[in-house]
SEDREN-364856 format. One record per residue (C-alpha): residue in three letters; x, y, z. Coordinates in steps of 0.1 Angstrom, whole numbers. Each point is the difference from the previous one (the first is absolute). Last residue first. Layout:
# SEDREN-364856
R,ALA,X,Y,Z .
...
This chain:
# SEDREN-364856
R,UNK,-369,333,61 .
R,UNK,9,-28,-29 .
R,UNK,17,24,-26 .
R,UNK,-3,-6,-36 .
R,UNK,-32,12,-18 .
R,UNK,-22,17,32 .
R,UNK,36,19,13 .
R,UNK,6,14,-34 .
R,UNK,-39,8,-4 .
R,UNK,5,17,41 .
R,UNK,32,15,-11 .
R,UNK,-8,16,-30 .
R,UNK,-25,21,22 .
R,UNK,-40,1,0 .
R,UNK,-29,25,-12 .
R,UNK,-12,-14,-29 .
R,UNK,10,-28,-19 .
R,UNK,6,6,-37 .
R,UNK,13,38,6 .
R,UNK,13,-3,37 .
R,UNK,19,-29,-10 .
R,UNK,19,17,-29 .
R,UNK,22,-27,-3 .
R,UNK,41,7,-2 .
R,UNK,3,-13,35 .
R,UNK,-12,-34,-9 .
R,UNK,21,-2,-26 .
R,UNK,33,5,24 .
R,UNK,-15,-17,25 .
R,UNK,-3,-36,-17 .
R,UNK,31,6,-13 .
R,UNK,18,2,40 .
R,UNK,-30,-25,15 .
R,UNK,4,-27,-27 .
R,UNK,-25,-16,-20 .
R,UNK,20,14,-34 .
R,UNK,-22,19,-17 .
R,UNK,-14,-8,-37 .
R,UNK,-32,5,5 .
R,UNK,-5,32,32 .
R,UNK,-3,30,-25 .
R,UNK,-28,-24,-22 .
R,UNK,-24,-7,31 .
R,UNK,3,36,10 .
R,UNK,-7,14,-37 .
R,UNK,-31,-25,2 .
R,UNK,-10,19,28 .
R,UNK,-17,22,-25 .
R,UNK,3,37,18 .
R,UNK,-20,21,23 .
R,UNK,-4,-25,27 .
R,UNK,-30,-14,25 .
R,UNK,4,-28,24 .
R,UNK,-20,-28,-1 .
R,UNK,28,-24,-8 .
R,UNK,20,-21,-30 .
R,UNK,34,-2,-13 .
R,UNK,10,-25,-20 .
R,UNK,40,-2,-13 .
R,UNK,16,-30,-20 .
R,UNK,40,-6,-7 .
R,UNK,11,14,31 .
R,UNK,41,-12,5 .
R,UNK,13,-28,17 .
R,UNK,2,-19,-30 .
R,UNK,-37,-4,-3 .
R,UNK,-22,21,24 .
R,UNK,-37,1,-1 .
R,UNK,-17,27,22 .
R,UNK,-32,9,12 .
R,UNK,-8,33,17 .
R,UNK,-31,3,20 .
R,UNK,-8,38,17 .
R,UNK,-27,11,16 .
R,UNK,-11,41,7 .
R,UNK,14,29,4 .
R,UNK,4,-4,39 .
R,UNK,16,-31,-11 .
R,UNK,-12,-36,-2 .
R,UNK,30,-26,-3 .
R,UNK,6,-30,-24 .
R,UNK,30,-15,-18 .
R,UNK,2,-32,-19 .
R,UNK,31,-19,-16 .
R,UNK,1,-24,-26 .
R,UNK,33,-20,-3 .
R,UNK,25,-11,-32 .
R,UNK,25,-25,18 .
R,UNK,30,24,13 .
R,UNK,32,1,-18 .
R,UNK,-9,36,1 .
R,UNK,9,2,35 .
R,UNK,36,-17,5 .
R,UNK,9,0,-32 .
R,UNK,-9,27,-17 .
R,UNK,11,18,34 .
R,UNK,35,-9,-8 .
R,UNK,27,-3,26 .
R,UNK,-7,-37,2 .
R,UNK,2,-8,-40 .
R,UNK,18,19,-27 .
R,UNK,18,24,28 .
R,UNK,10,-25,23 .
R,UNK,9,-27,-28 .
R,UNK,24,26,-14 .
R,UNK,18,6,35 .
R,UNK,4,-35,5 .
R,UNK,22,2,-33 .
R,UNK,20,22,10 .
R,UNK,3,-15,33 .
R,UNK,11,-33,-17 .
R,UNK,23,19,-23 .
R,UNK,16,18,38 .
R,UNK,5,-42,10 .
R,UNK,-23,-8,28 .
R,UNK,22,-31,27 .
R,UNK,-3,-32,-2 .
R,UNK,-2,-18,33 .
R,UNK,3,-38,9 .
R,UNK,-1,4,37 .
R,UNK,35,-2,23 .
R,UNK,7,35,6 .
R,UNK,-43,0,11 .
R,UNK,16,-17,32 .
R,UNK,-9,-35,19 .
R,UNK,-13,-19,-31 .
R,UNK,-33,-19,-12 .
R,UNK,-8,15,-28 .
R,UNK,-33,4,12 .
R,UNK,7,7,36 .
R,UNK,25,25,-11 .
R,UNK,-21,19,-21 .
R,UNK,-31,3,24 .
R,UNK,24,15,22 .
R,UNK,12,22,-15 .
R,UNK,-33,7,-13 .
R,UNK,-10,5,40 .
R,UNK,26,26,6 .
R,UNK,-9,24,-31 .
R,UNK,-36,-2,16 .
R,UNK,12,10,29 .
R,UNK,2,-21,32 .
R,UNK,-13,11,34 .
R,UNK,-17,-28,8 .
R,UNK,28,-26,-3 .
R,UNK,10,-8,35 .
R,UNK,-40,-4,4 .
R,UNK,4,-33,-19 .
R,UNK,-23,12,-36 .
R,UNK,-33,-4,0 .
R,UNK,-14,38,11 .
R,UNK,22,7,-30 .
R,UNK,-16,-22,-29 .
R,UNK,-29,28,-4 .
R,UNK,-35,-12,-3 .
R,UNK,-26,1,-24 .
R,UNK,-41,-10,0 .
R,UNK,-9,-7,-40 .
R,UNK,-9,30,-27 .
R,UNK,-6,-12,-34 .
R,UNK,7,19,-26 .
R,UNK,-21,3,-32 .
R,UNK,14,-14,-35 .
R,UNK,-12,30,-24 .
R,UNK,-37,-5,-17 .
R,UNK,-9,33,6 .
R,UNK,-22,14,22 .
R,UNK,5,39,19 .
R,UNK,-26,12,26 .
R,UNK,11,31,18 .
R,UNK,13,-9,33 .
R,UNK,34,-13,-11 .
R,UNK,17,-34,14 .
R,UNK,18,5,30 .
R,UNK,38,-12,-10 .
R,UNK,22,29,13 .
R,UNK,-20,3,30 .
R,UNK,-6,-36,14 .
R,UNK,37,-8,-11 .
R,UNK,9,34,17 .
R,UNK,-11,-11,33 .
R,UNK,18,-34,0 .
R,UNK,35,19,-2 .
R,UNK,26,-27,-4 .
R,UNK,23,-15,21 .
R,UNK,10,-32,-15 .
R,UNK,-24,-5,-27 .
R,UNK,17,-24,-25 .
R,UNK,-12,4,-34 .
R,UNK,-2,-25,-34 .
R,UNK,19,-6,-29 .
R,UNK,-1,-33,-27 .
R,UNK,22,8,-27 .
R,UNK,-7,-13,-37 .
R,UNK,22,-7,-33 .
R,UNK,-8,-19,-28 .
R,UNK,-7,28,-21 .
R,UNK,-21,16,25 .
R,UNK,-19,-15,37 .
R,UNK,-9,21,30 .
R,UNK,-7,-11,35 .
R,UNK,-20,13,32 .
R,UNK,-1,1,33 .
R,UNK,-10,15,33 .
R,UNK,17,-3,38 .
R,UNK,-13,10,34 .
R,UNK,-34,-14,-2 .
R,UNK,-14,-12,34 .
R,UNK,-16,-37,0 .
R,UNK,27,-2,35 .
R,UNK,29,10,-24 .
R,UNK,-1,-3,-39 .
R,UNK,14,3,-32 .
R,UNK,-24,5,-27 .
R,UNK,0,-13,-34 .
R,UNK,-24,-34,-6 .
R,UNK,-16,-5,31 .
R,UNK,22,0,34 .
R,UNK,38,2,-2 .
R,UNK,16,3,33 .
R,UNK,12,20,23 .
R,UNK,-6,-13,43 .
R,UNK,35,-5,4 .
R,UNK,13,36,0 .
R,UNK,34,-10,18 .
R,UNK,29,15,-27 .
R,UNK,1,-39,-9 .
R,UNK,-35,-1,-6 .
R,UNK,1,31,-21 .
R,UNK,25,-14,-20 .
R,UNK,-24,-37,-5 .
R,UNK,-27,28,-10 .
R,UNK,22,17,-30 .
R,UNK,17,-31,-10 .
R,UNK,-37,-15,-5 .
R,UNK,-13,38,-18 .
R,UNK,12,-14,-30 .
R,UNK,-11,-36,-7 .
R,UNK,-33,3,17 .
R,UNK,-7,24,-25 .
R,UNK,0,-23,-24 .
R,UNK,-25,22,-19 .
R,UNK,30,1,-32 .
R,UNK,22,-28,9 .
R,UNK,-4,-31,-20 .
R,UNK,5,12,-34 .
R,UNK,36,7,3 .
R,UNK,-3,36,1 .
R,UNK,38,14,5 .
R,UNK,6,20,34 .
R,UNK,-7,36,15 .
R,UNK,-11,-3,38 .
R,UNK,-11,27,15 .
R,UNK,-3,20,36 .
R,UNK,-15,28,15 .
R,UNK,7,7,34 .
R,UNK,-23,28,21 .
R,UNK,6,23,20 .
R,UNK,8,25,-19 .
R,UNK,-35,-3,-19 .
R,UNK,-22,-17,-19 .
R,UNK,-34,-2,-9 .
R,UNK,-21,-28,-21 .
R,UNK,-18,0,-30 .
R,UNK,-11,-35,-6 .
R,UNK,8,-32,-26 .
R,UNK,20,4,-31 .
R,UNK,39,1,-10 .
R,UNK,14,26,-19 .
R,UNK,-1,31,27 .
R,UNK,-20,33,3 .
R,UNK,12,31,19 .
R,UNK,-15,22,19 .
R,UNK,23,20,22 .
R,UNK,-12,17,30 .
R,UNK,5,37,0 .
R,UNK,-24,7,36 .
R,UNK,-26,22,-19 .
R,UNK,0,-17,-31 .
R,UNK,-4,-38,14 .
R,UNK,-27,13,25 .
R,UNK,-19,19,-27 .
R,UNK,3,-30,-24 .
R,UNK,-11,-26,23 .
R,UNK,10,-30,-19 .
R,UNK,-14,-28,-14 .
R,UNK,-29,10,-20 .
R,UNK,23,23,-23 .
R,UNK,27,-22,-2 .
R,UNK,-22,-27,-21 .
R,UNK,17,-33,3 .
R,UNK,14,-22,-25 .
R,UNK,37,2,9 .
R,UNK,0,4,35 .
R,UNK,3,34,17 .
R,UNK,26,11,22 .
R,UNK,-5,22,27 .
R,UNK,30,24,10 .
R,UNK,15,10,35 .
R,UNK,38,-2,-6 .
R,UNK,10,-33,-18 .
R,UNK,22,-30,18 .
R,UNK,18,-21,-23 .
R,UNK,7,-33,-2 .
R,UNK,17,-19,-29 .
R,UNK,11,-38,-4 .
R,UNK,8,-11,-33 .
R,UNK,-2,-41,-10 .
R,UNK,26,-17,-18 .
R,UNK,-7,-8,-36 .
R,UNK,8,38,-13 .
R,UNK,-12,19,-21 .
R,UNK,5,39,18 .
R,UNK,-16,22,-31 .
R,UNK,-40,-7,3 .
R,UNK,-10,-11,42 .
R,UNK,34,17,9 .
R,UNK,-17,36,-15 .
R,UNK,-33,-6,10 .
R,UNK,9,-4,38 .
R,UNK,27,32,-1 .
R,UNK,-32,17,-19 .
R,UNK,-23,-10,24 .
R,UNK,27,14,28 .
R,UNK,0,31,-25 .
R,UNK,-35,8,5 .
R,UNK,-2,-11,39 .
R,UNK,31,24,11 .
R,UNK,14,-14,29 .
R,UNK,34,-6,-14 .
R,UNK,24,-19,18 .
R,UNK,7,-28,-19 .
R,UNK,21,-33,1 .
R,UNK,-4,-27,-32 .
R,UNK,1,-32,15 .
R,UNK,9,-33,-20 .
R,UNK,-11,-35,6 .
């Protein structure tokens, strides 16, 4: 087995680290990365962004969002938690062996003293019928990894946050989430060990899989600068893109209702592409102007709060409305207060 060491804790260009080995680094042994991303949620591969996250909360506290290969659920990560993958050749057999991969993971957790982990199901790792680890795999070329998460110490809070599904009704037919009961690994570690970072229990991790006394003696192979380079390219095409991570979303309907002191307004939206392909506006209220002009001045839009706003802003709303602010349509179309 090889390890590939990194310290970045940027979730678009981890992806990209994981993309990069999964295409370029051929190889029969199998790669070992971790990395640990700042707060971020990432999406799976078939699922709608928009009914996942909480927009507001994601905008107002910068968390990444960020949508990976593999399928399954959104879920939220953080500082303190472990992400790790394993990047091998597909021999048939493996892809949904799950029990295959996260088995060295669970027997190293055993030997750091967290006996109760184990595989339940078909993906997630375990500890009293408590979730602390979720996984996925991802199959190219005759290549595939098989990742999943290790929350060590993570911020249960924001998972609720970060992941509340939207107010306003959204359907698609995007993969939904499901949300089980989690727990951190930490309150199960010996208590000597309670105070370990995340960096501290990788190391760990790592030498209980390799089966060694120091990371000086682990199979390592270190990022060339061209590797970078080319990192750098697979951040920008893919997990630094918002084409990717929103407009990659399944085509959705979305549906918007409040009543005014003008009057009532319902908005219907269809989105393909992450952008407004079809606009309905319909309500009691009483405007100058053919709303159709509305409908037309939002197709077209990316469904994305700084775009979103910038149209938005250039509607006379007083005019085809009546006596209202941008702000409360913009806040009526995208925003879930």
């Amino acid at each position: 087995m090889i390890y590939v060491p990194n310290e970045n804790n940027d979730p678009r260009v981890n992806l990209a680290i994981e993309n990069y080995l999964l295409d370029k680094m051929k190889t029969d042994e199998p790669i070992l990365l971790f990395y640990i991303n700042e707060p971020s949620i990432i999406i799976g591969r078939n699922q709608n962004t928009f009914e996942e996250i909480n927009q507001d909360y994601v905008d107002e506290h910068g968390i990444h969002v960020v949508r990976r290969l593999s399928g399954g659920g959104a879920v939220y990560h953080d500082l303190g938690n472990l992400n790790y993958s394993f990047i091998t050749p597909d021999d048939g057999n493996s892809f949904r062996n799950f029990a295959r991969f996260t088995e060295p993971v669970v027997n190293a957790l055993h030997d750091m003293g967290v006996e109760g982990a184990r595989l339940k199901g078909r993906n997630d790792l375990v500890i009293d019928d408590m979730k602390f680890s979720g996984n996925a795999m991802y199959s190219t070329n005759g290549r595939m990894y098989a990742h999943g998460t290790l929350m060590l110490d993570s911020d249960k809070n924001e998972v609720t946050n970060a992941l509340k599904v939207r107010k306003d009704k959204i359907e698609s037919k995007g993969i939904k989430s499901i949300r089980s009961r989690v727990t951190n690994i930490k309150p199960f570690l010996p208590e000597e060990n309670q105070d370990m970072t995340t960096e501290e229990f990788r190391n760990e991790i790592l030498l209980k899989i390799f089966g060694v006394d120091s990371v000086d003696e682990v199979n390592t192979y270190e990022l060339t600068e061209d590797d970078w380079k080319n990192i750098k390219e697979y951040t920008n095409k893919y997990y630094g893109n918002w084409d990717w991570n929103y407009g990659h979303s399944p085509e959705f309907n979305v549906e918007r209702y409040e009543r005014f002191s003008i009057g009532s307004i319902d908005i219907r939206l269809n989105v393909k592409e992450g952008k407004i392909a079809n606009a309905k506006i319909y309500g009691d209220f009483f405007g100058l102007g053919d709303i159709k002009d509305v409908e037309e001045q939002l197709i077209g839009t990316k469904y994305e709060r700084e775009d979103l706003k910038k149209v938005v802003d250039t509607i006379d709303v007083k005019k085809y409305f009546g006596d209202m602010e941008n702000e409360d349509l913009f806040n009526l179309i995208y925003s879930i207060k």
